[in-house]
N, CA, C and O atoms as a DFTB+ gen file, in Angstrom:
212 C
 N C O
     1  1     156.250      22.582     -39.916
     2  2     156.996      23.071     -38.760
     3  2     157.114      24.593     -38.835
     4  3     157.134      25.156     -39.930
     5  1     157.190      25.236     -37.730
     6  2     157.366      26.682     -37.711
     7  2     158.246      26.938     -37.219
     8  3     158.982      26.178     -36.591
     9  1     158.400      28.370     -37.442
    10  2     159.522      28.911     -36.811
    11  2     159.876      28.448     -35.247
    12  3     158.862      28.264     -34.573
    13  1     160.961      28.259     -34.654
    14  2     161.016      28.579     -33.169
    15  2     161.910      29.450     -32.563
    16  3     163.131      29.530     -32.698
    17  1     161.045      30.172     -31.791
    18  2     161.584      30.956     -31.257
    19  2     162.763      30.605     -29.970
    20  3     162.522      29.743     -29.126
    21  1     163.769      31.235     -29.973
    22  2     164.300      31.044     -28.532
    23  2     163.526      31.476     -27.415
    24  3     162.595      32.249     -27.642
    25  1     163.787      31.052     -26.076
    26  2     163.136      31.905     -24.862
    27  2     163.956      33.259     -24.966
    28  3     165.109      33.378     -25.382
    29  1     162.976      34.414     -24.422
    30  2     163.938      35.518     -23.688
    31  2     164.487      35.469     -22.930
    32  3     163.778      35.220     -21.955
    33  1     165.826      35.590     -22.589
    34  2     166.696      35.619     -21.325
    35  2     166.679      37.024     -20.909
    36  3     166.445      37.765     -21.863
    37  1     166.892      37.772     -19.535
    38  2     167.170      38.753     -19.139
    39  2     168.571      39.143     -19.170
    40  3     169.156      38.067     -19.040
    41  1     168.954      39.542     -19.213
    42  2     170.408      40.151     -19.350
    43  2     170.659      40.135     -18.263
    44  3     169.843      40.338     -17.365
    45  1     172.311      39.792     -18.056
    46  2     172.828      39.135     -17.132
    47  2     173.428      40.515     -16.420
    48  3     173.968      41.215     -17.277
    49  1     173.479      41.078     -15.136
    50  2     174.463      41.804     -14.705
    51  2     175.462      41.216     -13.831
    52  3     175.300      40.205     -13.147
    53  1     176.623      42.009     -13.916
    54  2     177.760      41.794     -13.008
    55  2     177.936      41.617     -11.752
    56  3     178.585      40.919     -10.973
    57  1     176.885      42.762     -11.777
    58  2     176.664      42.871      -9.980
    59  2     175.473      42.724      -9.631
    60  3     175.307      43.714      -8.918
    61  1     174.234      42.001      -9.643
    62  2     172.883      42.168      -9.380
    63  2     172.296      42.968      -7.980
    64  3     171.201      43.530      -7.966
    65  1     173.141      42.919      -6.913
    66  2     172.538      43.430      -5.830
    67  2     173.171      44.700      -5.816
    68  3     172.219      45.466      -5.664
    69  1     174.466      45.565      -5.898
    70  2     174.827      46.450      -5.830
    71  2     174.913      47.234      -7.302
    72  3     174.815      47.003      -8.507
    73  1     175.140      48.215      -6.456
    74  2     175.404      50.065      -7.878
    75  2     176.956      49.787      -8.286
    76  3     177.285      48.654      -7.936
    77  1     177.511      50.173      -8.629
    78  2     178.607      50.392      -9.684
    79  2     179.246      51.616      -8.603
    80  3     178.694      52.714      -8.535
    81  1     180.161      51.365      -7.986
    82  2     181.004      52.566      -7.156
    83  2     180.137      52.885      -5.366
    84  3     179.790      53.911      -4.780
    85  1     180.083      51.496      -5.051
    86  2     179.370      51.475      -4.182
    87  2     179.587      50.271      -3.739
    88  3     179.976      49.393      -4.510
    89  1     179.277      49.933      -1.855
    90  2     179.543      48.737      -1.156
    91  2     178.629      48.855       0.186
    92  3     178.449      49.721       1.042
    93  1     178.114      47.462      -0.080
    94  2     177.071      47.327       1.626
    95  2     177.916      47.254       2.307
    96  3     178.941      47.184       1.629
    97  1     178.188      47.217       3.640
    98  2     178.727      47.353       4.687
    99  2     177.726      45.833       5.596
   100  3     176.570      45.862       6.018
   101  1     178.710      44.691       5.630
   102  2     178.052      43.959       5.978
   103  2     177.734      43.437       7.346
   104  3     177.412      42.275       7.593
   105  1     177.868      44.510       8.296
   106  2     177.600      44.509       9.598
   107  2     176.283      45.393       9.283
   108  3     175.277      44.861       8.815
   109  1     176.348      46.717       9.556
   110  2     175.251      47.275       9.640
   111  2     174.801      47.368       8.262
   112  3     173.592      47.590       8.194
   113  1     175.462      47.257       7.011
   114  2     174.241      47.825       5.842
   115  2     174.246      49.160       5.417
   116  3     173.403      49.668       4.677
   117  1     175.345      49.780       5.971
   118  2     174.993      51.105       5.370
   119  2     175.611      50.805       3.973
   120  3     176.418      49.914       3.705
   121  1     175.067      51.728       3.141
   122  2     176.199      51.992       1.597
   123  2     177.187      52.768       1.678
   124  3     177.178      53.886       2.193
   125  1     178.218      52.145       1.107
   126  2     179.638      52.959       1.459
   127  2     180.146      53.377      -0.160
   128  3     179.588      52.846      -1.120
   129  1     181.025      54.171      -0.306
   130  2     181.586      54.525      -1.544
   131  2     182.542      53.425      -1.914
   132  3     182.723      52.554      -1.063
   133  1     183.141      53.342      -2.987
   134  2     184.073      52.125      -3.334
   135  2     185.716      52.744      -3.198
   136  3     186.726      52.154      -3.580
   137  1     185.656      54.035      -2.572
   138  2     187.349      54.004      -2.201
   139  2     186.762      54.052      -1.029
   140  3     186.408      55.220      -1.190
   141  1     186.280      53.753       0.190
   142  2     186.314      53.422       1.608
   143  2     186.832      52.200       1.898
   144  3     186.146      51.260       1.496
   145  1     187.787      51.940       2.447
   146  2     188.173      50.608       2.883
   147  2     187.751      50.495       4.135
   148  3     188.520      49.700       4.675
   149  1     186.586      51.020       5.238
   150  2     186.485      50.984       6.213
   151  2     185.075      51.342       5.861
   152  3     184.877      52.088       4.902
   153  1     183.795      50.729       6.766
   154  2     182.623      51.293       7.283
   155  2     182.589      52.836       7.439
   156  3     183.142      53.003       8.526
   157  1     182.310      53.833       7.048
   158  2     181.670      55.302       7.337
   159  2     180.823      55.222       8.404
   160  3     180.960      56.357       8.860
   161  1     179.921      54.588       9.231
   162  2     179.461      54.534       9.754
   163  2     179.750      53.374      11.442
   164  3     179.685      53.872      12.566
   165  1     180.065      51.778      11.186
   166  2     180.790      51.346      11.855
   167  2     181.945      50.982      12.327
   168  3     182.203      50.437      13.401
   169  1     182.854      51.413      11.200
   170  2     184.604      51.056      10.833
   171  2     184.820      49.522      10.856
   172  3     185.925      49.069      11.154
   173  1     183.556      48.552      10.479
   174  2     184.409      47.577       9.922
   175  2     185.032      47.843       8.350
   176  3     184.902      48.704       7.481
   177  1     185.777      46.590       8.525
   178  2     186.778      47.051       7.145
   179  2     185.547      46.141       6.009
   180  3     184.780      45.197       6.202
   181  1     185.880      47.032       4.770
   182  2     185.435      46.596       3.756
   183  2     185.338      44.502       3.667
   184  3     186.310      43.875       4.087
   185  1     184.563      44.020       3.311
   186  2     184.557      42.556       3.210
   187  2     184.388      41.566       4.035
   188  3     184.430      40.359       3.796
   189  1     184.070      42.465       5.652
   190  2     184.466      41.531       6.718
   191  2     183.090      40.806       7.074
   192  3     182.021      41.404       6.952
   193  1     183.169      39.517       7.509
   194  2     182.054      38.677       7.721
   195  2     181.742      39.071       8.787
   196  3     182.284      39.921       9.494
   197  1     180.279      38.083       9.058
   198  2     179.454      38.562      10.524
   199  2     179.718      37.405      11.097
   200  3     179.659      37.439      12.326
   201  1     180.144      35.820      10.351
   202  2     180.094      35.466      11.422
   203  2     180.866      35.088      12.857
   204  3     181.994      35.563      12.732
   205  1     180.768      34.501      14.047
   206  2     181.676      34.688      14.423
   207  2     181.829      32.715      14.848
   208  3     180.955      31.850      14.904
   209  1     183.255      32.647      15.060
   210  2     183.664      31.361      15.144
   211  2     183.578      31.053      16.755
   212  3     183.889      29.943      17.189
């Protein structure tokens, strides 16, 4: 028998889609800073969904 190796795993991040001090804007997409509580660009508020009921 030989050695076995484990698989490589990739290292896990926290945030995979975003930067660190930074937020999509999930209407339009722009990148916003992480003290904006509002869109820079559309003024939705930070977190708000698209869809509508």
């Amino acid at each position: 028998m030989g050695d076995k190796k484990s698989p490589t795993r990739p290292k896990r991040q926290s945030k995979p889609s975003s930067d660190d001090g930074y937020w999509d804007c999930s209407v339009c997409t722009f990148r916003n800073s992480a003290e904006a509580f509002k869109c820079m660009m559309c003024d939705v508020r930070k977190g708000t969904s698209t869809r509508r009921l």
